[in-house]
N, C-alpha and C positions, 0 to 999 in steps of 0.2 A: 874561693881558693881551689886550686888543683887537687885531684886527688891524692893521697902521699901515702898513706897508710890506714889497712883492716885488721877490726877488732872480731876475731871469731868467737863463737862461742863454743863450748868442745860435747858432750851428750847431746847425739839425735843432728851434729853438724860436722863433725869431724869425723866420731865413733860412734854405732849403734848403742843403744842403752836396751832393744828387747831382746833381752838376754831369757834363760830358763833362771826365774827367780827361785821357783820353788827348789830347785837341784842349788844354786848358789847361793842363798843364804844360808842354809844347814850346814852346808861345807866351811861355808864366813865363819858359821858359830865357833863350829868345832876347832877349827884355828886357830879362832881368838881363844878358847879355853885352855889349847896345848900350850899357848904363850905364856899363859899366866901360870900356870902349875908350877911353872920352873921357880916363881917367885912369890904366889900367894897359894901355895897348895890345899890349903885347909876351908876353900870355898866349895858354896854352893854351886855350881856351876850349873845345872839344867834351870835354877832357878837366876844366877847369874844371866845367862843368855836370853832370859823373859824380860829381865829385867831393862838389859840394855838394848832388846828392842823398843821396849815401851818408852824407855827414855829417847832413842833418836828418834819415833814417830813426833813425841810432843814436844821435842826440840824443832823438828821440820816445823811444826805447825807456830812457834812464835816465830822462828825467825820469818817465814813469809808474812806474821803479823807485823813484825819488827822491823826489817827487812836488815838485820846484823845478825853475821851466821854464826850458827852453835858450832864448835867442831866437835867433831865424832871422840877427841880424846874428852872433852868434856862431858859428854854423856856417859862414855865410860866411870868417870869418875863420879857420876852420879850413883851409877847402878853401882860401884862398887861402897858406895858411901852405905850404902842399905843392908850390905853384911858388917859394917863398924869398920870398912878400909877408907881412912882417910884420906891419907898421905902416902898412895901408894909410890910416887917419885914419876917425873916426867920423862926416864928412859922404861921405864915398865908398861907406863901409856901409851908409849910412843910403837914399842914393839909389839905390845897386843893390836893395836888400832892397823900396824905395817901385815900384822899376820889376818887382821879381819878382810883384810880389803885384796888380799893377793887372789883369793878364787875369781873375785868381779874385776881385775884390772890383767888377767889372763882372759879374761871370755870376751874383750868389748872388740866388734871387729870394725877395722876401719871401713868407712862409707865411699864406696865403687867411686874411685876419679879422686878423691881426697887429697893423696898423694901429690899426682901431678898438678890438681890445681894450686899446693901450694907448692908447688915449685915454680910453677907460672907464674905467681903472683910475684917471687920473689924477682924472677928474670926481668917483669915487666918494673924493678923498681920498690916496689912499695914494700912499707915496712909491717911490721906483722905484731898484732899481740893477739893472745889468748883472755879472752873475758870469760870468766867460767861462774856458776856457785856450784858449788862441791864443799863437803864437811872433811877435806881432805886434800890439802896440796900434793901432798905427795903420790896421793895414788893418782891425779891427772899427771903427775910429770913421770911417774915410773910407765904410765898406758901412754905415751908419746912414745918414751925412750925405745920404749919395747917394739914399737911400731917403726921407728925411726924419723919421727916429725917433730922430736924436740927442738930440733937443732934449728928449725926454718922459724920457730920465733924469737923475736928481739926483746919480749917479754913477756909475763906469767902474772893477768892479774888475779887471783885467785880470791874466793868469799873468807874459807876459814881463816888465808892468812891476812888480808886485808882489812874483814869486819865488815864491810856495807855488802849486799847483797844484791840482786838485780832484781827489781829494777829499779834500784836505788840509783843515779847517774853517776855517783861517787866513783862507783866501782869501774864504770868506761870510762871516767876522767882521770880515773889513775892511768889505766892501759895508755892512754891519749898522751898525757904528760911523762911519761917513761920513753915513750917514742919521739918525744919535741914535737908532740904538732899541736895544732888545734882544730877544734870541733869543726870547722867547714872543710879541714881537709881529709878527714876522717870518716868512714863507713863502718857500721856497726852490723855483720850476716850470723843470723842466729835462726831458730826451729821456734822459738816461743813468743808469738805477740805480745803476750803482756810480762813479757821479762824482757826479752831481747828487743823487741821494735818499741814498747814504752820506754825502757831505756835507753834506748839509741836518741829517740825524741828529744825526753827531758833532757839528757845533756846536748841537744842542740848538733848532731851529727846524722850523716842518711844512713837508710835502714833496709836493708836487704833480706826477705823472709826467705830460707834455705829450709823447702819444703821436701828434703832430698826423702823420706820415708814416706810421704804421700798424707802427710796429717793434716792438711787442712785444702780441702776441695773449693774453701772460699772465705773469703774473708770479711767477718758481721760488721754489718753496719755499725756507727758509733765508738769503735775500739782505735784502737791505733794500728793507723793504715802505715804500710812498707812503700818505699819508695820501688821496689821492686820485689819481684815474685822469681823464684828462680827452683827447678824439677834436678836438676843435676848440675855437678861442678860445674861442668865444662859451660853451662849456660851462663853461670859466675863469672868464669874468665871472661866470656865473652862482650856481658854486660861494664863489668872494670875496665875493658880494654876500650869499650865507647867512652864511658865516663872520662879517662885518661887522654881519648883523644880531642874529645871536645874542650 
């Protein structure tokens, strides 16, 4: 089948993810802590903020056991369950997790050529979904909006709000079926072989490695090979636009 529509991935293929951890997590904390005062003021908060690091580390670590994502308000809720807050209510979640996540979704910068290649993508036709895992829908769709590249997709398949995880194929056969198409007309371009090109595989779709940060000088034997290797956008466009015409 012709090509019809690209599933991106978004960290390390859209927007950079190395960011200064060290400066942006401390600032996360402390945001998440101002959120919460308004509503649980009687906590421990330096121990609160150990807390719910330690929780989203060992949440990271089942869900890629799992491969079904924790979202980051759940973790919250763990760590708060450790001071006796149960039931803290899903708009107090909601707004701590909105205020953790604002230092990391102001820092992420978009990747040189990003832009216009999806706008190319769109002139040439094809339809667009975001395939992402993130503990956090909202903060990929408020780092789009801010960018201005929300608007170029025709859908958000997202890990926290979805459940499967990559490279679970679940998760690009949603993206896939949101758009009307099916696996042979569909490319999966992501930064991670064994998320992005293993799951492009298993659901039976070609696989584009968007090595736009320079992280993999080659690719090991045995693993799952990409139907293409691509250094920069515009190499993207160029390679879509053979595909499209052949």
């Amino acid at each position: 089948m012709a090509l019809k529509g690209v599933l991106i991935d978004f960290g390390n293929t859209l927007v950079s993810t190395r960011l200064d951890w060290s400066r942006i997590v401390p600032a996360s904390l402390i945001d998440l802590c101002r959120a919460l005062k308004v509503h649980l003021p009687g906590l421990d908060f330096d121990r609160l903020g150990r807390d719910f690091l330690f929780m989203r580390r060992a949440d990271k670590q089942r869900a890629n056991r799992e491969l079904i994502e924790v979202p980051a308000e759940e973790s919250l809720a763990r760590a708060l369950g450790l001071q006796g807050v149960h039931h803290p209510g899903e708009q107090v979640l909601t707004e701590a997790i909105d205020a953790y996540f604002t230092a990391e979704e102001r820092a992420y910068p978009l990747i040189f050529g990003v832009p216009e290649a999806l706008a190319a993508m769109r002139e040439m036709g094809l339809k667009l979904a975001l395939v992402s895992n993130a503990t956090c829908g909202r903060l990929v769709r408020k780092a789009l909006a801010r960018r201005g590249q929300l608007a170029r997709f025709d859908h958000l398949a997202i890990s926290a709000e979805m459940g499967p995880r990559k490279p679970d194929p679940a998760l690009f056969l949603a993206g896939m079926h949101a758009l009307g198409l099916q696996p042979s007309g569909c490319v999966v371009v992501g930064d991670l072989l064994d998320r992005d090109i293993e799951g492009a595989r298993r659901a039976g779709m070609r696989a584009v490695l968007a090595d736009f940060l320079g992280m993999h000088p080659s690719v090991p034997e045995g693993g799952p090979r990409p139907d293409a290797i691509v250094q920069q956008p515009d190499e993207l466009i160029a390679l879509l636009r053979s595909w499209l015409d052949a």
